[in-house]
C-alpha positions as CSV (number, residue, x, y, z in Angstrom):
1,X,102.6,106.7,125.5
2,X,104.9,107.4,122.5
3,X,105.1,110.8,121.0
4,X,102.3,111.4,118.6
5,X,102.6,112.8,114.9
6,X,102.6,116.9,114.6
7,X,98.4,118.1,113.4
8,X,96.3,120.5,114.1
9,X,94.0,119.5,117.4
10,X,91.1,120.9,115.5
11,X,90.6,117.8,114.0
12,X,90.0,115.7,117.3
13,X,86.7,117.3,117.1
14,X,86.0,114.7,114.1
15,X,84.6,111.1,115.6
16,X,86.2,108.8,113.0
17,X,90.0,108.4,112.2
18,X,90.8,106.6,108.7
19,X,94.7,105.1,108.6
20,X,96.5,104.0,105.5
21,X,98.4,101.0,106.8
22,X,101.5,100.0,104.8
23,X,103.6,103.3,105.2
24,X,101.6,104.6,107.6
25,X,100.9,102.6,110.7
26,X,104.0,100.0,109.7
27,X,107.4,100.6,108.4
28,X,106.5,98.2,105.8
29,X,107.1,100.3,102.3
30,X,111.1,99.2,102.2
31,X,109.3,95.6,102.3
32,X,106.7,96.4,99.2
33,X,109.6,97.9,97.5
34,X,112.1,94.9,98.0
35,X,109.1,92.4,96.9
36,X,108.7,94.5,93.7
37,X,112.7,94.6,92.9
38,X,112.6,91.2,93.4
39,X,110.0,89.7,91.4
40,X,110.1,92.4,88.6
41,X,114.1,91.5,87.9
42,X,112.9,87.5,88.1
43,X,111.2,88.1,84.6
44,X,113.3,90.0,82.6
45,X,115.5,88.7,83.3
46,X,118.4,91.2,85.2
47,X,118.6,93.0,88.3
48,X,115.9,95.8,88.2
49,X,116.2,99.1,90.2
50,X,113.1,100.2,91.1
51,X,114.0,104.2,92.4
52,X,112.8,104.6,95.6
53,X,111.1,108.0,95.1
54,X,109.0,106.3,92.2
55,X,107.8,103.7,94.2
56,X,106.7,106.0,96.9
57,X,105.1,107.9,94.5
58,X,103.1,105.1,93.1
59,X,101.6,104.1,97.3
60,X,98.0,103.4,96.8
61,X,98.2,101.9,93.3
62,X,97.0,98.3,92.4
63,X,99.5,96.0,90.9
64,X,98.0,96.0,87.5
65,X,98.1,99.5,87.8
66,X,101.8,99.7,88.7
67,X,102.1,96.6,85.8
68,X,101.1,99.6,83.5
69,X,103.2,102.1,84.7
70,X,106.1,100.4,84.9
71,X,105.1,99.3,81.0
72,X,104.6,102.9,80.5
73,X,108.2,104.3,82.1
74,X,110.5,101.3,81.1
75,X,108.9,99.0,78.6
76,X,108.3,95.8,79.9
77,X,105.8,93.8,79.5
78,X,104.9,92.3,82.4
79,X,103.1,88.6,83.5
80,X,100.3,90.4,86.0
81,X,99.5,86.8,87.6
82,X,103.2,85.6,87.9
83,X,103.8,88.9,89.7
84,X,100.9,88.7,92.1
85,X,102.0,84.8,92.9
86,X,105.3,85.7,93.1
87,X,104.8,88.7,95.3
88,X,102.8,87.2,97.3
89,X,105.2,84.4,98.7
90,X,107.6,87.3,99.0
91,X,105.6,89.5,101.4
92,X,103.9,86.4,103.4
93,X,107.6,85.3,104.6
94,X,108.8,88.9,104.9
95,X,106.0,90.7,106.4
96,X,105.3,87.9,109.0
97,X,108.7,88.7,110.7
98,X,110.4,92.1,109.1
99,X,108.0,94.7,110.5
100,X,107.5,97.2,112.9
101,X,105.1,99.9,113.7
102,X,105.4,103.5,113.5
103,X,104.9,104.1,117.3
104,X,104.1,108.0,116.8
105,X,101.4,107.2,114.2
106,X,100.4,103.9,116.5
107,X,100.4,106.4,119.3
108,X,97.7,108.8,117.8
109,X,95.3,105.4,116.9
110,X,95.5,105.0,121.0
111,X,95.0,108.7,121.4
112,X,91.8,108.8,119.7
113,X,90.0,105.9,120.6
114,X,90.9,107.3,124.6
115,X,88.3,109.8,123.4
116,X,86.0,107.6,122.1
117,X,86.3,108.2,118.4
118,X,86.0,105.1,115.7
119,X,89.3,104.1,113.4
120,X,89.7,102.1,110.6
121,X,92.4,100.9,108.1
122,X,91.9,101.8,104.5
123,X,94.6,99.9,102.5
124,X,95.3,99.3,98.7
125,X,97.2,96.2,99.5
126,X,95.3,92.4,99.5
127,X,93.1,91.8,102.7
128,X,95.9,88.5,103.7
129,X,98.6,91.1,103.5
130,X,97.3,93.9,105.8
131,X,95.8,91.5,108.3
132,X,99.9,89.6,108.7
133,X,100.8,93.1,108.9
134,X,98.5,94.2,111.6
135,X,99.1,91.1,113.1
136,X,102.7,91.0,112.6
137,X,102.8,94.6,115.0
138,X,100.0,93.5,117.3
139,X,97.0,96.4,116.6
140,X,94.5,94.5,114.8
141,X,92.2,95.0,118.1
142,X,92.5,98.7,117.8
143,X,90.0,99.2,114.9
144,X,86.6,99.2,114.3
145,X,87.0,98.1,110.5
146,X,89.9,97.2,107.7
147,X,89.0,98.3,104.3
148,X,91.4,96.4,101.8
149,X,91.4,96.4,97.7
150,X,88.7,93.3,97.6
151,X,86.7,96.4,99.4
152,X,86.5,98.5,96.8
153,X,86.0,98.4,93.1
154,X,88.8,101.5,92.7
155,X,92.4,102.2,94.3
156,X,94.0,105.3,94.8
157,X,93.6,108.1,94.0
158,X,89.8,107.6,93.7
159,X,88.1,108.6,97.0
160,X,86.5,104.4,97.1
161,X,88.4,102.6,99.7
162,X,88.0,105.8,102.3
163,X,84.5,105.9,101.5
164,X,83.8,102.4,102.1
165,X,86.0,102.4,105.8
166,X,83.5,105.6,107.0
167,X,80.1,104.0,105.5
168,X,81.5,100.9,107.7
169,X,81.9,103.4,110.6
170,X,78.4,104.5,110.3
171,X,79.9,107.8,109.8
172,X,79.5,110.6,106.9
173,X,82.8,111.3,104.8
174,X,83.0,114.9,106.6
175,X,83.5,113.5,109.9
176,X,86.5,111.4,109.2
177,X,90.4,112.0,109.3
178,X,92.8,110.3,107.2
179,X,96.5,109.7,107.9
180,X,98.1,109.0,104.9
181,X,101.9,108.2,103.7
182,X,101.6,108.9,100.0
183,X,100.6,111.4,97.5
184,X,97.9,109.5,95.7
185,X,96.7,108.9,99.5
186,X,96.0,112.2,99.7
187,X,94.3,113.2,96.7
188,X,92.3,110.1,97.6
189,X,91.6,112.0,101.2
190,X,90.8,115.2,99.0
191,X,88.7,113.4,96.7
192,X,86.6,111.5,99.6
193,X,86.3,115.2,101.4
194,X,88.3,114.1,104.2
195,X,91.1,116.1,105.8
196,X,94.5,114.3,105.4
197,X,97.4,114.4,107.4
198,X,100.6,113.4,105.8
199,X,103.6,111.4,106.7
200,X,106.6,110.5,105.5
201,X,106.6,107.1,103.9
202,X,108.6,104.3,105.7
């Protein structure tokens, strides 16, 4: 078995295991973050550099969301539908074929469920787009549940989507563990009152 992601062993002691999937369990973000380069620069116009640490920052956020802070932090003023069609052909062709997993995040999923513990995905991104992803790296069959935005009536930050992926365990909020790739993850986590372990986004 790959080497597992560094946490305290405490936690094992918890019976359900909550993963953020784009980030998290696939090296997907450098994907997101071409899509969003791509079809932000198609309408205004010119090349549009989308700084990597901001849009890491912004993991977890809807696209209307991000529509508005992008409005906020550059002015534009941007076609919410266009983007959504537009990003949406861009990910179906890319994700199909362009990602891996993160074997040492993978690694603890396996881990867990060898003691008998329940996981789910909780993921801001559309239902089609995390299901080609978990396809796309083979461990659809390794959870009990995938909570996706249709899920919930709130992204991240707000504690919903968590929520919803341990009332579909059957399990309270306290006995669940998040692994999460992105600041607004957490405070989700935090919010939920779930611990969070935290990766580095990929």
């Amino acid at each position: 078995m790959s080497k597992m992601i560094p946490f305290d062993p405490a936690l094992l002691s918890r019976p359900g295991w909550i993963f953020d999937c784009d980030g998290t369990l696939a090296a997907s973000m450098w994907i997101h973050h071409r899509s969003w380069t791509h079809i932000v620069g198609k309408q205004i116009g010119r090349p549009f550099d989308f700084p990597w640490p901001l849009f890491c920052s912004m993991g977890g956020m809807s696209a209307v969301d991000t529509c508005k802070r992008l409005k906020a932090d550059y002015g534009f003023d941007l076609n919410v539908e266009q983007l959504l069609a537009d990003g949406h052909e861009f990910l179906e062709e890319h994700l199909a074929k362009d990602v891996t997993a993160r074997t040492e995040v993978v690694a603890v999923v396996h881990h867990v469920r060898g003691l008998g513990h329940k996981t789910a995905v909780a993921s801001a991104g559309r239902r089609d787009h995390v299901h080609t992803t978990l396809k796309r790296i083979d461990i659809t069959h390794l959870f009990d549940a995938v909570i996706t935005a249709e899920d919930a009536p709130r992204s991240k930050p707000h504690p919903d989507l968590f929520l919803a992926a341990a009332d579909r365990l059957g399990l309270k909020p306290a006995d669940c563990v998040v692994i999460e790739d992105s600041p607004r993850g957490k405070e989700a986590a935090d919010a939920a009152g779930m611990p969070c372990i935290l990766v580095e986004p990929a």
